[in-house]
BAGUKOL-84209 format. One record per atom (N, C-alpha, C, O): residue in three letters; chain; x, y, z. Coordinates in nm, 3 decimals, padded with zeros to 5 digits. Last residue first. Example, Ala and Ser with C-alpha at 12.3 -4.5 7.8 and 13.67 -1.06 7.14 Angstrom:
<atoms>
(atom SER A (01.285 -00.225 00.708))
(atom SER A (01.367 -00.106 00.714))
(atom SER A (01.290 00.003 00.787))
(atom SER A (01.341 00.114 00.804))
(atom ALA A (01.319 -00.569 00.780))
(atom ALA A (01.230 -00.450 00.780))
(atom ALA A (01.320 -00.330 00.780))
(atom ALA A (01.424 -00.332 00.846))
</atoms>
This chain:
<atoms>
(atom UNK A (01.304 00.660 00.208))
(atom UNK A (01.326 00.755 00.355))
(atom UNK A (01.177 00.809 00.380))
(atom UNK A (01.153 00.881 00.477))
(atom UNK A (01.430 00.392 00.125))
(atom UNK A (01.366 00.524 00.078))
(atom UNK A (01.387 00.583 00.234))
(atom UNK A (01.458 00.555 00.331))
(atom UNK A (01.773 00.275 -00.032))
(atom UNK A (01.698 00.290 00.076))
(atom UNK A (01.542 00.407 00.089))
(atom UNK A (01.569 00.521 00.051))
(atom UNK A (01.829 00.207 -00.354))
(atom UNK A (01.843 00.289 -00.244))
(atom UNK A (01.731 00.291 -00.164))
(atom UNK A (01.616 00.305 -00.203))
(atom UNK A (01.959 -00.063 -00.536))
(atom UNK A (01.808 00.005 -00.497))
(atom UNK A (01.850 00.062 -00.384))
(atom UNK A (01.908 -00.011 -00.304))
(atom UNK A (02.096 -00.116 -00.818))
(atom UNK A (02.145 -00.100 -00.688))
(atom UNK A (02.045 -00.027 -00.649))
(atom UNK A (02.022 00.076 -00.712))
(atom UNK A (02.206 -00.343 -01.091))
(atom UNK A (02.120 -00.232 -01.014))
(atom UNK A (02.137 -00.218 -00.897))
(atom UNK A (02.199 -00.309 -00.843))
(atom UNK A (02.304 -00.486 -01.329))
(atom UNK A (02.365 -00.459 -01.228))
(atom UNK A (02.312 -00.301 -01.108))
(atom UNK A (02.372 -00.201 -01.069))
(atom UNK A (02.067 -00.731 -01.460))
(atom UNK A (02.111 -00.587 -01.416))
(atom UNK A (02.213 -00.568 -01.331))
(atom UNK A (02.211 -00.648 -01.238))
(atom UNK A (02.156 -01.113 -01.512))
(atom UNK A (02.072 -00.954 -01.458))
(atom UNK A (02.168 -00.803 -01.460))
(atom UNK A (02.290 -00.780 -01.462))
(atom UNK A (02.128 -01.221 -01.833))
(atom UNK A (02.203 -01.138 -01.737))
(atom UNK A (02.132 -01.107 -01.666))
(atom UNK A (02.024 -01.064 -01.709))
(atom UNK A (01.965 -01.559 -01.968))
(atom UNK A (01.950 -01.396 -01.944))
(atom UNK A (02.053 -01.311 -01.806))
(atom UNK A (02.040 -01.351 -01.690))
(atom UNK A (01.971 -01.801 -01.979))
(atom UNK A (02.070 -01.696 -02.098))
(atom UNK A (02.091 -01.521 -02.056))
(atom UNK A (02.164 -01.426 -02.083))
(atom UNK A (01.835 -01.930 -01.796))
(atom UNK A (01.920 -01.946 -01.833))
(atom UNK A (02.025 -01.870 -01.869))
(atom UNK A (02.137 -01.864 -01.817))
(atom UNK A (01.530 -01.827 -01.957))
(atom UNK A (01.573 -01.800 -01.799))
(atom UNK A (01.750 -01.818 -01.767))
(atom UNK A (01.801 -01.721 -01.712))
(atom UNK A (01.530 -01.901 -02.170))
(atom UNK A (01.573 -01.768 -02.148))
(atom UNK A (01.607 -01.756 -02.017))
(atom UNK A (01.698 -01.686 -01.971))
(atom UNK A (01.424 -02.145 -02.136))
(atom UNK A (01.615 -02.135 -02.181))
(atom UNK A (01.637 -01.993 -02.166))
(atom UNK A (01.752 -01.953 -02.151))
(atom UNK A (01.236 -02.137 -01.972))
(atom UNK A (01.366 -02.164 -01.916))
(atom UNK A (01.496 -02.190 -01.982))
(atom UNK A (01.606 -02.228 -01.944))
(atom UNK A (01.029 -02.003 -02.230))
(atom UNK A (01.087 -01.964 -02.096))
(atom UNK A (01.210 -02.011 -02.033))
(atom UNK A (01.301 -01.929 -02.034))
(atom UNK A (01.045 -02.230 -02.399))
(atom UNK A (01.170 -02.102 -02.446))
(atom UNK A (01.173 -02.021 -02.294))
(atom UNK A (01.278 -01.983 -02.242))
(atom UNK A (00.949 -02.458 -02.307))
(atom UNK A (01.048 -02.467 -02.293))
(atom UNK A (01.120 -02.329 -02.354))
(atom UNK A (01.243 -02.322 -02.356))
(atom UNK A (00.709 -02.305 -02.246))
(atom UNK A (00.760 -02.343 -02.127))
(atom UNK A (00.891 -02.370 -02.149))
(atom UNK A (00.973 -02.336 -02.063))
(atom UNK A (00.603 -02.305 -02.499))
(atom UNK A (00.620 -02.130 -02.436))
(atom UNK A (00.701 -02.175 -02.289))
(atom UNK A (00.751 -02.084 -02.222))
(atom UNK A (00.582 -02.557 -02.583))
(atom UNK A (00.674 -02.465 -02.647))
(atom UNK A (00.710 -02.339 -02.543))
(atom UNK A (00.822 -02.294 -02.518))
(atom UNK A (00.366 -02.590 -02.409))
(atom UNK A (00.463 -02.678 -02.370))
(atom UNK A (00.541 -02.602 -02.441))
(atom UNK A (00.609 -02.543 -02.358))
(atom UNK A (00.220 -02.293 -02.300))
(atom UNK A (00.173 -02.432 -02.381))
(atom UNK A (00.325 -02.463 -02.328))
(atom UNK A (00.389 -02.400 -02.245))
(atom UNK A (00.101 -02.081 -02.027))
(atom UNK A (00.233 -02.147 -02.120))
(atom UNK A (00.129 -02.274 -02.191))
(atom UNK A (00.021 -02.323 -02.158))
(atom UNK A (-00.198 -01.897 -01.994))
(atom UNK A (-00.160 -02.045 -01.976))
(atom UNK A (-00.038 -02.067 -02.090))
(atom UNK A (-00.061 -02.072 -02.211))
(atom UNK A (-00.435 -01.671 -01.907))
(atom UNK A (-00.344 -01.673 -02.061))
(atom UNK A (-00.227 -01.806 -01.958))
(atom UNK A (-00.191 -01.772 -01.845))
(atom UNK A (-00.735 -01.489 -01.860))
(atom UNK A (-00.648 -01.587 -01.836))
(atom UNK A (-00.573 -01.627 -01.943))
(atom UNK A (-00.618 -01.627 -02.058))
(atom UNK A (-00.931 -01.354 -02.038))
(atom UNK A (-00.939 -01.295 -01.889))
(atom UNK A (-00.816 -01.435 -01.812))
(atom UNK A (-00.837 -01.459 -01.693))
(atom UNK A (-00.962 -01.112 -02.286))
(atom UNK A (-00.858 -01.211 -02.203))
(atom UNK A (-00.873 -01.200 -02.108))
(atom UNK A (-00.854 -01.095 -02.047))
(atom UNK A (-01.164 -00.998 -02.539))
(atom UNK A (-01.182 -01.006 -02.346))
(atom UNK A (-01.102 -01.117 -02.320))
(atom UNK A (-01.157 -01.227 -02.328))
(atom UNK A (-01.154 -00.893 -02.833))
(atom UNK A (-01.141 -00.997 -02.784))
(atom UNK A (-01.096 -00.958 -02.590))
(atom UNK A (-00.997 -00.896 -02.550))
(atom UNK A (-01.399 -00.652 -03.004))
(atom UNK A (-01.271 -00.664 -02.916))
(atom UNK A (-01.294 -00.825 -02.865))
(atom UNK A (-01.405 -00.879 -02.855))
(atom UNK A (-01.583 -00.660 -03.197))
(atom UNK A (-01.488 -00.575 -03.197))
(atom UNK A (-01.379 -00.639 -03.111))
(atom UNK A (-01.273 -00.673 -03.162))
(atom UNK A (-01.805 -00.865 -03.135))
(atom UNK A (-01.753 -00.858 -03.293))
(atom UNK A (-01.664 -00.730 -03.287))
(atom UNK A (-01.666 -00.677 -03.398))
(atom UNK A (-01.568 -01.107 -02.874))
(atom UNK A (-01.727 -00.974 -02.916))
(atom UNK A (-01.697 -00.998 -03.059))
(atom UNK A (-01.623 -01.082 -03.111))
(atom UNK A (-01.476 -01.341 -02.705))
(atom UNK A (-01.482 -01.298 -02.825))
(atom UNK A (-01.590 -01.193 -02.831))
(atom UNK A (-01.701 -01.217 -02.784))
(atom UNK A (-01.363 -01.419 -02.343))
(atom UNK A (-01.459 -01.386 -02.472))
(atom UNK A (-01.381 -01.314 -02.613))
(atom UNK A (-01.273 -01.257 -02.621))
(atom UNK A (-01.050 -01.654 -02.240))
(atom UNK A (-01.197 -01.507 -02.237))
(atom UNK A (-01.251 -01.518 -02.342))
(atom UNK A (-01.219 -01.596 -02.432))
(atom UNK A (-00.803 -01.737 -02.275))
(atom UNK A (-00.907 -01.793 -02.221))
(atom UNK A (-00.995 -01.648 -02.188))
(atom UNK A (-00.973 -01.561 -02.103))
(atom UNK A (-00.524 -01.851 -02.478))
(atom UNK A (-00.546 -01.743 -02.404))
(atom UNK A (-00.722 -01.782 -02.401))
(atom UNK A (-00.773 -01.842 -02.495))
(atom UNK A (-00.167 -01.974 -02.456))
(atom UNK A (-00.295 -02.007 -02.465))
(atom UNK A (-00.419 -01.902 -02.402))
(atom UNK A (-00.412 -01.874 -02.283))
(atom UNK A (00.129 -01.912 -02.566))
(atom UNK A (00.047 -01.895 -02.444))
(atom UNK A (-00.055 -01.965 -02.519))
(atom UNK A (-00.035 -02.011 -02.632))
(atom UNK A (00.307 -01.938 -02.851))
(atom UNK A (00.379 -01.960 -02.679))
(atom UNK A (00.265 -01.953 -02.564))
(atom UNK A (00.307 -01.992 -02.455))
(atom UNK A (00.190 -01.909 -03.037))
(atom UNK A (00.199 -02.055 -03.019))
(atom UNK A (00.286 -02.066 -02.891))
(atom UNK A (00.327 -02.170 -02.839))
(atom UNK A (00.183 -01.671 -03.188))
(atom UNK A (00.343 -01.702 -03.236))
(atom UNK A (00.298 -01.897 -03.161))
(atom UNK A (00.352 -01.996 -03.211))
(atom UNK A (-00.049 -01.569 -03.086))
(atom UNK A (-00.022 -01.566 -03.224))
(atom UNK A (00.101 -01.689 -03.282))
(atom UNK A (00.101 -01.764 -03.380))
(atom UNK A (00.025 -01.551 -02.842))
(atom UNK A (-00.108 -01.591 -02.858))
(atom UNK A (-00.067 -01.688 -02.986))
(atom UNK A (-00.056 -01.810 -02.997))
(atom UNK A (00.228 -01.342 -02.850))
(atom UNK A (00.285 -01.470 -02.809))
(atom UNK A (00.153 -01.562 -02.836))
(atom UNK A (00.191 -01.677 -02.859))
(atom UNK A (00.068 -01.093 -02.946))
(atom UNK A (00.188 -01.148 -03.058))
(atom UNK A (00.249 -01.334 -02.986))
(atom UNK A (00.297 -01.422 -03.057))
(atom UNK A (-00.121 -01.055 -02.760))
(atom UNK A (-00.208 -01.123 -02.859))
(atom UNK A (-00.070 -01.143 -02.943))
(atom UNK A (-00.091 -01.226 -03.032))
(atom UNK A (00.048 -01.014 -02.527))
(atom UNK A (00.014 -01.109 -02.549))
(atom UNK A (-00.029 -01.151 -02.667))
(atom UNK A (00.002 -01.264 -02.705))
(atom UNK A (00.145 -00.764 -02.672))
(atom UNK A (00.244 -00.839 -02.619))
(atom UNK A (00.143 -00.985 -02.620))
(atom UNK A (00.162 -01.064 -02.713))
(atom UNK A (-00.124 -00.610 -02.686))
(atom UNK A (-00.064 -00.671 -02.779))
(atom UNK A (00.043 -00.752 -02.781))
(atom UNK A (00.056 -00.822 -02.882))
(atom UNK A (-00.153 -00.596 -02.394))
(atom UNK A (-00.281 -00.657 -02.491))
(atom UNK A (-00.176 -00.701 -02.616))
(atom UNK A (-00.152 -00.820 -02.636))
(atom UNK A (00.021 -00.415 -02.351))
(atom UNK A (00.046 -00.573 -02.290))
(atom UNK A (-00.056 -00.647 -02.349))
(atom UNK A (-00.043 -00.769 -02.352))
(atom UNK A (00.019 -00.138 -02.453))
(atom UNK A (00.081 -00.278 -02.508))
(atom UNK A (00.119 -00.391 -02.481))
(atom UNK A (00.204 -00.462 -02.535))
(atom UNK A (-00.367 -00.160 -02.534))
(atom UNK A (-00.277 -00.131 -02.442))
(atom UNK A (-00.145 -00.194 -02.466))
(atom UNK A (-00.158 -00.310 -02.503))
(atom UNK A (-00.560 00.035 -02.782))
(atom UNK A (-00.494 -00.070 -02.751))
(atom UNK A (-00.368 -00.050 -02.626))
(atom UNK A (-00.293 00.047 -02.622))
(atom UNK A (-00.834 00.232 -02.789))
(atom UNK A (-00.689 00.230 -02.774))
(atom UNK A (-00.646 00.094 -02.716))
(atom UNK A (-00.695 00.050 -02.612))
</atoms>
């Protein structure tokens, strides 16, 4: 079973936004570190930019 942050990364891997650092098997690929490239740095801070926050409101716990 695939997890979907395994695949979140292996689609930015794919697309040329991260760089990703672990083993290869002949079934599964082992990420054990994942690094912006210079593309994945500049769509980060335009999203950073563009993006709303929530209008959330966190209650006290008890």
């Amino acid at each position: 079973m695939v997890n979907s942050i395994t695949v979140s990364i292996d689609r930015l891997i794919k697309k040329g936004l991260l760089v990703g650092f672990g083993e290869i098997t002949k079934e599964k690929i082992f990420i054990d570190k994942v690094r912006l490239t210079r593309l994945g740095r500049e769509i980060a801070k335009k999203l950073l930019g563009e993006q709303k926050k929530l209008p959330l409101k966190m209650g006290k716990k008890s």
